[in-house]
C-alpha positions in Angstrom: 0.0 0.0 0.0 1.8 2.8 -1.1 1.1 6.1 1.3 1.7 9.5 -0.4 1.4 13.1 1.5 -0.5 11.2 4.5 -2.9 9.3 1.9 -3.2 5.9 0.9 -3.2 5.4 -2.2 -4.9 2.4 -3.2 -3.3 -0.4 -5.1 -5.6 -1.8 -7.8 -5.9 1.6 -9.8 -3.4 2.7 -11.9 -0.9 5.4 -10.6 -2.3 8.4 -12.8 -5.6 8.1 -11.3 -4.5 6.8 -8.0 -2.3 10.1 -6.9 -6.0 11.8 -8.1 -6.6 10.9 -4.6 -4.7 13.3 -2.8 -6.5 16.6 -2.8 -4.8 19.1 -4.9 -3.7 16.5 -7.7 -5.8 16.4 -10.9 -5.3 14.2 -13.3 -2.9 16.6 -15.7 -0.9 17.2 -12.7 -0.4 13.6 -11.7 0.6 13.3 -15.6 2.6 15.7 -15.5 4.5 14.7 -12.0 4.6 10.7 -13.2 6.5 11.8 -16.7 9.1 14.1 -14.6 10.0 10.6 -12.6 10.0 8.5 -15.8 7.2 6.4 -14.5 5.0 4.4 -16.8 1.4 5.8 -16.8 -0.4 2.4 -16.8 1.7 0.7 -14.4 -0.6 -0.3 -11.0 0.2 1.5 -8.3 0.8 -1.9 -6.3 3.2 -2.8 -8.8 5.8 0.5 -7.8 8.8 0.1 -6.6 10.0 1.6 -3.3 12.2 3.8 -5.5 9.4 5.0 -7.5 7.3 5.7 -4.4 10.2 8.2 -3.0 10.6 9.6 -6.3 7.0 10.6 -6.5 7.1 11.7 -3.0 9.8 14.3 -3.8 8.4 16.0 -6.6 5.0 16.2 -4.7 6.3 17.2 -1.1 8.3 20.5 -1.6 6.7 22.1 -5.2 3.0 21.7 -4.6 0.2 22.7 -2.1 -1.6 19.7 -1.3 -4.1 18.7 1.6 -3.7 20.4 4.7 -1.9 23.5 3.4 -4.4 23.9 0.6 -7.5 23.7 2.5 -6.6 26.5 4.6 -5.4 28.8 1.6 -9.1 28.1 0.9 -10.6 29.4 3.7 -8.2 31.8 4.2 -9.3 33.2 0.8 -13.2 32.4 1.4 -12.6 34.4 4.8 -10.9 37.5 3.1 -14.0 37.4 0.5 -16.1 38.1 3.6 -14.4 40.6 5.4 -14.0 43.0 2.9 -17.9 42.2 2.2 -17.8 42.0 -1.6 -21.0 40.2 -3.3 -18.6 36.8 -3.5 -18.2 37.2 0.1 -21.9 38.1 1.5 -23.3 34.6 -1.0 -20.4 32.5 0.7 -21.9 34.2 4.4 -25.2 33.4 3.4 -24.4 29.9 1.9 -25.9 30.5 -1.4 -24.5 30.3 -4.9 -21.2 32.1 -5.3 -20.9 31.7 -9.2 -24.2 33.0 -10.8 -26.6 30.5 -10.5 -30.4 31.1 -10.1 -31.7 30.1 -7.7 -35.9 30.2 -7.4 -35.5 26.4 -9.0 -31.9 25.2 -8.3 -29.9 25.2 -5.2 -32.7 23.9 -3.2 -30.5 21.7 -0.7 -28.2 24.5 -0.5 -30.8 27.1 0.4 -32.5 24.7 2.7 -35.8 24.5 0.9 -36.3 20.7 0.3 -39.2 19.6 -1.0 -40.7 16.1 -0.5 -42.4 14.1 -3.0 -46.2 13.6 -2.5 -47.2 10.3 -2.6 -50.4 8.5 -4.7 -53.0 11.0 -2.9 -55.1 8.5 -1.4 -55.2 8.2 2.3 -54.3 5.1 4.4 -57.0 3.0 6.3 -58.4 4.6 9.6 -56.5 3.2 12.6 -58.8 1.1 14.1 -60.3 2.1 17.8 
């Protein structure tokens, strides 16, 4: 089981869609960091060497913002959005759509309006006394 970046990758994938895994890696990216090693795209990722596993691990550790570090440059941007109180910011606040969606049909789960479906219309049998 190969572990990359405090993720386990798992072993019956192949590597360009396993390292997809770890938040922060797309699948160009993982392309792009399996060609600087000299890895074979369709090779399994159970089938890596211990020396491939390192060499991956380099080029991922110190270049790239993954996990952890990126979630928080996340917020910390969502949280600048709303101190400064721009449009992007208040939608974030009010958890509504940020990009420009409507939202008199859409975005029911996110504005809390769920409906339920109504069922046949005919009523069950009186509960007996």
């Amino acid at each position: 089981m190969p572990r990359i970046a405090g993720i386990v990758i798992p072993e019956n994938k192949r590597i360009v869609i396993a390292l997809t895994y770890v938040h922060g890696i797309g699948r160009s990216l993982s392309i792009k960091i399996l060609e600087k090693a000299k890895i074979d795209l369709n090779k399994k990722s159970k089938d890596l060497t211990e020396e491939e596993v390192n060499m991956i691990r380099k080029d991922i550790e110190g270049k790239i913002k993954i996990e952890g570090e990126l979630k928080r440059e996340v917020v910390g941007h969502i949280k600048r959005l709303k101190e400064i109180k721009c449009w992007r910011g208040g939608r974030h606040a009010k958890n509504l759509p940020v990009r420009g969606q409507k939202t008199k049909k859409n975005s029911r789960t996110v504005r809390g309006n769920v409906r339920k479906t109504v069922g046949s219309g005919r009523k069950g049998a009186p509960a007996p006394k």
